[in-house]
C-alpha positions as CSV (number, residue, x, y, z in Angstrom):
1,X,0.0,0.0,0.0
2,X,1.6,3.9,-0.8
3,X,2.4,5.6,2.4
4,X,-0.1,8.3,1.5
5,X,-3.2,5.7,0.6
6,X,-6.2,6.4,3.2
7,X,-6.2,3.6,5.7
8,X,-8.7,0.5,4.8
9,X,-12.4,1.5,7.0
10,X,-13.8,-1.2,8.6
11,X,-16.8,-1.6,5.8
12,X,-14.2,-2.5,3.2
13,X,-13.0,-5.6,5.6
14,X,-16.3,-6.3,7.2
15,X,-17.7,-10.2,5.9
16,X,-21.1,-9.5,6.1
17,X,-23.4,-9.0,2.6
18,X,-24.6,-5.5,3.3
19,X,-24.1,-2.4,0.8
20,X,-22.5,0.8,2.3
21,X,-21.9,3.9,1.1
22,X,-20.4,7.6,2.4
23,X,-17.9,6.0,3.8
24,X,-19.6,3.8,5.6
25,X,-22.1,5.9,7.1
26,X,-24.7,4.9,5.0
27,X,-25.6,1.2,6.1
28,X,-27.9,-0.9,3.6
29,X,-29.2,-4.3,3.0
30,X,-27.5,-6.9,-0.1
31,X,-30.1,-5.8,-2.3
32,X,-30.9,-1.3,-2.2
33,X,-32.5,-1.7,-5.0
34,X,-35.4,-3.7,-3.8
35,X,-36.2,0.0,-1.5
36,X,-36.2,2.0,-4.7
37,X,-38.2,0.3,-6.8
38,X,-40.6,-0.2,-3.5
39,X,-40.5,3.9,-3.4
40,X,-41.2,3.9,-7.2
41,X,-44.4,1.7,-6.4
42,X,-45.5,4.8,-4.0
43,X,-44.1,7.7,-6.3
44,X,-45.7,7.0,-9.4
45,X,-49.2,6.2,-8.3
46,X,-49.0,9.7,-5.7
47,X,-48.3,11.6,-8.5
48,X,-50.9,10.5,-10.5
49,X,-53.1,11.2,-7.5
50,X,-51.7,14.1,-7.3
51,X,-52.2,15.9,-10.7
52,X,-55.2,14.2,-12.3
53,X,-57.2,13.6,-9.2
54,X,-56.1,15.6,-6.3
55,X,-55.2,18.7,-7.5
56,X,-58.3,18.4,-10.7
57,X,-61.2,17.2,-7.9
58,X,-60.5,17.5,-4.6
59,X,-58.5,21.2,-4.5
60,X,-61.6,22.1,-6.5
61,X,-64.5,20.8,-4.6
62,X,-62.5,20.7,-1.1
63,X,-59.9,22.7,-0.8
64,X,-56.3,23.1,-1.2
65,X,-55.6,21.4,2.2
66,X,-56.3,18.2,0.2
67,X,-53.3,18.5,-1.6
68,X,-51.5,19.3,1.8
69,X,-52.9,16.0,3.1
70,X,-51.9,13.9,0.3
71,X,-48.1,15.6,0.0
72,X,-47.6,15.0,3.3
73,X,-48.4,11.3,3.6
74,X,-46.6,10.6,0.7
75,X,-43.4,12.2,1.9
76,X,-44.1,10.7,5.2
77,X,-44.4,7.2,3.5
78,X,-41.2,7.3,1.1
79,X,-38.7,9.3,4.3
80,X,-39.2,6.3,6.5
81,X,-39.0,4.0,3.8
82,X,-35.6,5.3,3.0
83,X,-34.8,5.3,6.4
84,X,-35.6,2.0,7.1
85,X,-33.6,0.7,4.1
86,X,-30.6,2.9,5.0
87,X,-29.9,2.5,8.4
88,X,-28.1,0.0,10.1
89,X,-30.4,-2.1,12.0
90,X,-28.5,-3.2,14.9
91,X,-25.6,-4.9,13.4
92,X,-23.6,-6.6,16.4
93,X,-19.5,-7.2,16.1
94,X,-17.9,-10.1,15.7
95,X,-15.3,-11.5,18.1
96,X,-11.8,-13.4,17.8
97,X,-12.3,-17.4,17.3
98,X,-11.3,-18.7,20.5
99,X,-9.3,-21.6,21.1
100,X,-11.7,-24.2,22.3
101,X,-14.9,-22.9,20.9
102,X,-15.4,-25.8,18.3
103,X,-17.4,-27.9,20.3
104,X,-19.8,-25.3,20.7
105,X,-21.6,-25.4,17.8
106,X,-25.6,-26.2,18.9
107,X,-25.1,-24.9,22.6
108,X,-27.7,-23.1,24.4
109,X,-27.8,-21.5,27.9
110,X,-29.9,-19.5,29.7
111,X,-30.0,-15.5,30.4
112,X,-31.7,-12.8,31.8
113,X,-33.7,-10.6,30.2
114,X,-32.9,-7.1,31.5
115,X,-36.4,-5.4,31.1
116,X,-38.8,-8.2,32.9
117,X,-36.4,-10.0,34.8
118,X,-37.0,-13.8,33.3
119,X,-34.9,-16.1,31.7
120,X,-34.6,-17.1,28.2
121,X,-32.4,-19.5,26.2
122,X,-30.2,-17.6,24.2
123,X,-27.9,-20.1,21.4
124,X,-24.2,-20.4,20.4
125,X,-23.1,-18.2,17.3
126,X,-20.3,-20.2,15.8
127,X,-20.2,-17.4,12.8
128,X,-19.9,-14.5,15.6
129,X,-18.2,-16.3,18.5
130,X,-20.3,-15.7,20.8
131,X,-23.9,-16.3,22.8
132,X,-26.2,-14.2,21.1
133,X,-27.7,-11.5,23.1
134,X,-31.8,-12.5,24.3
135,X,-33.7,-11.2,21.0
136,X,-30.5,-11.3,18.3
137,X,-30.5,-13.8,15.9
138,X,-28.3,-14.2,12.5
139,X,-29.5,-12.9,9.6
140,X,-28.9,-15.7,7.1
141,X,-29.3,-13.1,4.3
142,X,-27.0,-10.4,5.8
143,X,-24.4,-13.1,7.6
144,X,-24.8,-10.8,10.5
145,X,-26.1,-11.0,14.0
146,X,-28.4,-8.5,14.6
147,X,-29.9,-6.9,17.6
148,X,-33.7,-7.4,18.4
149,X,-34.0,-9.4,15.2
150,X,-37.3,-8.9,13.9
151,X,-37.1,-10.3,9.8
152,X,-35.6,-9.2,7.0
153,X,-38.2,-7.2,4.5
154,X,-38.0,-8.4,1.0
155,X,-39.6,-4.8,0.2
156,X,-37.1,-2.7,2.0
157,X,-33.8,-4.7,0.7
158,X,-32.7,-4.5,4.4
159,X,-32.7,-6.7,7.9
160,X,-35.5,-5.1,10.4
161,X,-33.7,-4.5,13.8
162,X,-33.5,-3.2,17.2
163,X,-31.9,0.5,15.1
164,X,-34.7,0.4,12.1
165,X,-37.6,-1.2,14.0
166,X,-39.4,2.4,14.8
167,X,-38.2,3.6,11.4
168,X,-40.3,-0.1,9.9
169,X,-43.4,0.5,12.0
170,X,-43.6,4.4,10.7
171,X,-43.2,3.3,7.5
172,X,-45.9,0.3,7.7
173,X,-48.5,2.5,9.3
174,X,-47.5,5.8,7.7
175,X,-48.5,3.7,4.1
176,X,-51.7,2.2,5.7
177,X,-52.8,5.6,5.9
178,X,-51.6,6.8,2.6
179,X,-53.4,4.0,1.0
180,X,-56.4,4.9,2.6
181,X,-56.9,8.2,2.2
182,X,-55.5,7.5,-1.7
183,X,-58.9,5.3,-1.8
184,X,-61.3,8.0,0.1
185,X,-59.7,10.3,-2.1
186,X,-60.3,8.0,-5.7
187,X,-64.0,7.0,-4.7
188,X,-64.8,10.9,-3.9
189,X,-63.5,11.7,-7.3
190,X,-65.1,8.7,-9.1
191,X,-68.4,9.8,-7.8
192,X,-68.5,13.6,-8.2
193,X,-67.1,12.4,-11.8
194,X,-70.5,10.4,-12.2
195,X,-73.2,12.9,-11.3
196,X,-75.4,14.4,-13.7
197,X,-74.7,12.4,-16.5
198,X,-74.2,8.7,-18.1
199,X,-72.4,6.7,-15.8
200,X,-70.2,5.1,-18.8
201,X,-69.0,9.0,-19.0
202,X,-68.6,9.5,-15.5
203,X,-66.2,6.6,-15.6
204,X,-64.9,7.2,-18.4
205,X,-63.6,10.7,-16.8
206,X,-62.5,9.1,-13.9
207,X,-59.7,6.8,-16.0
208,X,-57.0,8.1,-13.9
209,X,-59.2,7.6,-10.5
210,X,-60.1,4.2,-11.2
211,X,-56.6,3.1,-11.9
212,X,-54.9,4.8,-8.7
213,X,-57.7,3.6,-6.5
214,X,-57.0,-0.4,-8.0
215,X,-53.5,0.4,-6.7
216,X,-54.1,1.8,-3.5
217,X,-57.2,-0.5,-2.5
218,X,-54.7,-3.2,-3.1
219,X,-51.7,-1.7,-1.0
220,X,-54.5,-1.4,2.0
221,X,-54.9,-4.5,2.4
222,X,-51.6,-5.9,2.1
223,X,-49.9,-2.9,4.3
224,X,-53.1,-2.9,6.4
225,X,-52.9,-6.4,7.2
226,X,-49.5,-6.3,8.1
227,X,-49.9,-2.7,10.1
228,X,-52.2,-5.3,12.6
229,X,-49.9,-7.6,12.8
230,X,-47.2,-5.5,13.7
231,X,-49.6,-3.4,16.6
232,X,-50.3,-7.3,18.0
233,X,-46.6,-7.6,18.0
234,X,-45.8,-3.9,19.6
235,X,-48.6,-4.6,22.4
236,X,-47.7,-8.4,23.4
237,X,-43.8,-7.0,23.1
238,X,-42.8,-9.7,19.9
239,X,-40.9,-9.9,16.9
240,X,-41.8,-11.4,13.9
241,X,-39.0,-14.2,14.3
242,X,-40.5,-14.6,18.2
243,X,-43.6,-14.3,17.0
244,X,-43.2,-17.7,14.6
245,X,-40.8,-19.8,16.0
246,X,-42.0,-19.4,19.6
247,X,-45.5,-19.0,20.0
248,X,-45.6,-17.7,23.3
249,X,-48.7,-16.6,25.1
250,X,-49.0,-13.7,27.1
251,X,-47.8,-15.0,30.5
252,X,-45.4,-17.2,28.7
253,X,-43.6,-14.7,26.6
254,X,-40.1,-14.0,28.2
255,X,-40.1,-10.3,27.2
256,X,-43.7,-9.3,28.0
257,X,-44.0,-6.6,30.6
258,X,-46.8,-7.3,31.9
259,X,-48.9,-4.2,30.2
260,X,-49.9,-3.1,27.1
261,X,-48.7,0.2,27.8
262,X,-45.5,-0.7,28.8
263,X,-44.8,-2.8,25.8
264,X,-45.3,-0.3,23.5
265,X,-43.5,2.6,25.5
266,X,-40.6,0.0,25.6
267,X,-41.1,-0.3,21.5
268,X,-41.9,3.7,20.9
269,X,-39.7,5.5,23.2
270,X,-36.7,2.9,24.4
271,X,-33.3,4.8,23.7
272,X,-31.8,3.0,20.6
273,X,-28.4,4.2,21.0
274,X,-25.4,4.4,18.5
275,X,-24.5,1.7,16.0
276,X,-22.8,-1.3,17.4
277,X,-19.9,-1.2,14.5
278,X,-18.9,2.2,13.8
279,X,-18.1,0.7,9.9
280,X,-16.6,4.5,8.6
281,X,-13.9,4.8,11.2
282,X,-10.3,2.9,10.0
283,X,-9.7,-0.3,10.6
284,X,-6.8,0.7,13.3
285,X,-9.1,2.1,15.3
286,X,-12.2,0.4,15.6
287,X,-13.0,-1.0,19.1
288,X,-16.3,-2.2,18.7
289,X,-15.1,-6.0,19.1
290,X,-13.4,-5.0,22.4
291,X,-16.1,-2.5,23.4
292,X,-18.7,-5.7,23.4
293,X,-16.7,-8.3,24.6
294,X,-16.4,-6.3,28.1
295,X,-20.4,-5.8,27.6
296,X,-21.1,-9.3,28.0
297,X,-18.7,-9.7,30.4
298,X,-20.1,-7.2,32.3
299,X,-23.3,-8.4,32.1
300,X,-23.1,-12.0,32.4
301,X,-24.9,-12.7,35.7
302,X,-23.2,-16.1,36.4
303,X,-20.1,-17.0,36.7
304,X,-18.5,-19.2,33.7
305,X,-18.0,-22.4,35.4
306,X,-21.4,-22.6,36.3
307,X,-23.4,-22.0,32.9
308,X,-24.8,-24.8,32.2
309,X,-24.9,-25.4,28.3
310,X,-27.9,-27.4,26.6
311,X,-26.7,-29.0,22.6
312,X,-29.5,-29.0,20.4
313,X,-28.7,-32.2,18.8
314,X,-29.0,-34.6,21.6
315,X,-30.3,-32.8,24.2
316,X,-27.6,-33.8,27.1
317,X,-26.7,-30.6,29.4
318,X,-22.9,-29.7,30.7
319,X,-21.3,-27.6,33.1
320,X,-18.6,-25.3,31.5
């Protein structure tokens, strides 16, 4: 390497399939171009709304606040989509193979969760080194372990985390609403279109209504559906990867509070904190490996040689 060549960044060495850019400030999932082609599906329908029925019917008949509406939810809609897609979702380091970590492959153990108190089985992560943290889990798309693993969105190109959760939900609901007011907004236009006349030429003058409100009545249902399943998720305090593989009830669920309330305060307004990896510093100074080694340490609330470790395969437990 020349003596005045920029030192390598930890993005360029990092093994995991994401796509970074600025630096490696900008943190995205293998496949960006999955979130831009999901923000085309908004864009071009919204301005169709926009000229042809917003701005021709409603402005008209309604007011100009219409158009205020309709802007907003649509910028709404396609800035948390970006955000979602671009930030990193809780990425977690990965630390130093250890000598005498081969046999751990399949290992489970038990932990504490730190918000209710109760235990959970948290698993080996041969790929990592470690015991994930209660809620991570390794993205087999990314090759990552990430924080509060919720799934990765085939829409957003990107892993949903602990650090893009929020930014997911906003998005999710933020379109629900869209879609409906894109609808309300259609069917108003459709029928003013149709009064006083042939209905053929009412509908006929409504081309550009019809075909926005086909669109949008379609997005409802699929973003609406899945806006539900994500406030079920928010209130019982579960992630889509809990929420499938585990089944818990109420009273059974490890990282229920207790109250509705409190699950979704611990969702909404939980600090997130900074990124795990700080992937645009050089590779000479990053510390992130270091920094969350002495994190589990720290927080591992028994001592080593009495964890005792469950394997997968068989079943049998051992002391280590």
């Amino acid at each position: 390497m020349p003596d005045d060549a920029p030192p390598p960044r930890v993005h360029s060495k990092w093994p995991g399939n994401w796509t970074f850019a600025c630096q490696g400030t900008i943190v995205a999932g293998p496949s960006p171009r999955a979130a831009f082609f999901t923000l085309a599906l908004i864009v071009a329908p919204s301005i169709v709304f926009d000229v042809l029925v917003c701005w021709k019917t409603l402005r008209v008949k309604m007011g100009l606040w219409t158009v205020i509406v309709s802007v907003a939810l649509q910028s709404c809609s396609c800035f948390w989509l970006l955000k979602t897609s671009f930030t990193d979702p809780g990425i977690l380091p990965r630390l130093p193979r250890e000598s005498g970590t081969s046999g751990m492959r399949g290992k489970t153990k038990r932990a504490t969760v730190e918000t209710t108190g109760r235990e959970t089985t948290v698993k080996w992560n041969d790929t990592c080194g470690y015991f994930q943290p209660p809620r991570a889990h390794h993205c087999s798309v990314c090759n990552d372990c990430v924080e509060r693993f919720d799934h990765h969105c085939p829409w957003t190109g990107t892993t949903i985390g602990r650090r893009n959760y929020r930014a997911f939900l906003s998005f999710t609901f933020g379109t629900a609403a869209l879609c409906a007011w894109t609808c309300v907004g259609c069917g108003y236009a459709i029928s003013y279109e149709s009064r006083g006349g042939e209905a053929t030429d009412g509908l006929k003058r409504s081309g550009a209504a019809i075909a926005v409100f086909l669109i949008a009545i379609i997005g409802f249902l699929f973003v609406g559906a899945l806006s539900c399943f994500h406030a079920y998720l928010v209130s019982t305090n579960q992630t889509t990867y809990e929420s499938f593989r585990d089944a818990h009830s109420w009273s059974t669920n490890p990282y229920n509070t207790g109250s509705v309330f409190k699950n979704c305060l611990e969702v909404w307004c939980a600090r997130i904190g900074p990124p795990r990896v700080r992937f645009n510093v050089p590779v000479s100074e990053d510390q992130s490996a270091a920094r969350f080694q002495a994190e589990i340490e720290a927080q591992t609330d028994v001592e080593r040689g009495d964890v005792q470790l469950t394997d997968l395969t068989t079943g049998s437990t051992s002391k280590t």
